[in-house]
C-alpha positions in Angstrom: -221.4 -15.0 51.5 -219.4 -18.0 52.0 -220.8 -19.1 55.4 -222.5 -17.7 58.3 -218.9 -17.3 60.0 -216.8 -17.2 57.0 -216.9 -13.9 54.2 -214.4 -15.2 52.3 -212.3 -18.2 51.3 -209.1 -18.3 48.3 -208.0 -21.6 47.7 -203.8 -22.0 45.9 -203.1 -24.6 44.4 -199.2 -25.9 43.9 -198.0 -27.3 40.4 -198.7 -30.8 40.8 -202.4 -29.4 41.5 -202.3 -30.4 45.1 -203.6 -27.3 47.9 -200.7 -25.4 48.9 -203.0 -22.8 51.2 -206.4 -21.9 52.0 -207.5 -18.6 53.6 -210.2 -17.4 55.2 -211.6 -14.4 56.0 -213.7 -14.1 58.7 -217.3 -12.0 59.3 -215.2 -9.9 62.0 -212.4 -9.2 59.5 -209.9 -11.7 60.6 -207.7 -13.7 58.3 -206.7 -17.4 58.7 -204.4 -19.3 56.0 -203.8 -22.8 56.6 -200.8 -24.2 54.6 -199.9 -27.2 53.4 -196.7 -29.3 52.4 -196.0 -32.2 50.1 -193.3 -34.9 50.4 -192.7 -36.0 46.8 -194.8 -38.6 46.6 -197.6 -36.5 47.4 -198.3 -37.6 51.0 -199.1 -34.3 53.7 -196.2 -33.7 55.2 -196.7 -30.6 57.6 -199.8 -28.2 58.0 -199.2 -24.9 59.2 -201.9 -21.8 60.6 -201.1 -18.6 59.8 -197.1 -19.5 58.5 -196.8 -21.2 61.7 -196.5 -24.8 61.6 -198.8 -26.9 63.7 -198.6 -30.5 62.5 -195.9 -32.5 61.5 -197.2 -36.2 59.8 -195.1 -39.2 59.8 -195.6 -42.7 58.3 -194.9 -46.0 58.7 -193.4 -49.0 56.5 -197.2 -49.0 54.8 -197.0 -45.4 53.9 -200.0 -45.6 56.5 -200.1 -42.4 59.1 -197.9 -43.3 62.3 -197.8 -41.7 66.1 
């Protein structure tokens, strides 16, 4: 058992070795997969719930998180 909430969790990992998903299954039976998407120089770029995006990240001059 993975957590009191949680049965199950399956981590993917892209070729560069970064997280390209993680799902979860929950005690109830329910699946959740967040995603995950890279700009090249390996900064997050959008994160995404169930293939349905719910963050888009932006930076600024410093490569620092903006907005």
């Amino acid at each position: 058992m993975v957590g009191a909430l949680c049965e199950a969790r399956t981590t993917s990992y892209g070729i560069a070795g970064r997280v390209g998903a993680s799902s979860s299954v929950a005690a109830g039976g329910g699946v959740s997969t967040v995603g995950y998407e890279f700009l090249d120089d390996g900064r997050v770029s959008t994160v995404s719930l169930n293939g349905i995006q719910v963050a888009a990240v932006a930076y600024d001059a410093a490569a620092q998180v903006s907005g």
